[in-house]
N, C-alpha and C positions, 0 to 999 in steps of 0.2 A: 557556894561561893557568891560574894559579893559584887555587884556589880560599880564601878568607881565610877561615879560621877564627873560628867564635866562639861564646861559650858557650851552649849550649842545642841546639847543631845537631846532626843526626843523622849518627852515623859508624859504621863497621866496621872490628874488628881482624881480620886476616887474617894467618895462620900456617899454612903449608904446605896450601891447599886449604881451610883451613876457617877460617870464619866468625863473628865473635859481635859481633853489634847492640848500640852503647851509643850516650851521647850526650859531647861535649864538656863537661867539667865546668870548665876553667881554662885561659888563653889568656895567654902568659906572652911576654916579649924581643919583642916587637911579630909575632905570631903564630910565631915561629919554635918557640916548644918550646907542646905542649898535652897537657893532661892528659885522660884521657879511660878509665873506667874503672877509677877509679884507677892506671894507668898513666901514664907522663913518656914521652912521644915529642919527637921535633926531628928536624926539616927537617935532612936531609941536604943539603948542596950540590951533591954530586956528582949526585944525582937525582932532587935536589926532591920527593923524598917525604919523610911523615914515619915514622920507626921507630925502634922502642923502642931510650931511653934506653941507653946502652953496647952494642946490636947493632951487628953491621958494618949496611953500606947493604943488603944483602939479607934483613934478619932480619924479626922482626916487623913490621906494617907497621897503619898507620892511615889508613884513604883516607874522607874528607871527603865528604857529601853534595853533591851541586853545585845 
């Protein structure tokens, strides 16, 4: 199960092993794109996660507090 997004919740951008703590600033297309860190991430289809805005589905990546 998914976890739904929304503004003020505690998340982590992750890139290649490392880590940097922000929170959900903007929850956009009914959770599918969120801003966070100033960052625009979207829910990839293919893997249900979310990662930055024009990465392929392995790139930067935003995993939601559950």
């Amino acid at each position: 199960m998914r976890v739904v997004p929304r503004v003020g919740m505690a998340a982590r951008i992750v890139h290649l092993g490392d880590e940097e703590e922000t929170v959900v600033e903007e929850v956009r297309d009914g959770g599918r794109v969120v801003v966070a860190g100033g960052v625009t991430f979207v829910l990839n289809p293919m893997t249900g996660r979310f990662v930055r805005e024009g990465d392929p589905y392995y790139g930067v990546r935003l995993v939601l507090a559950a």
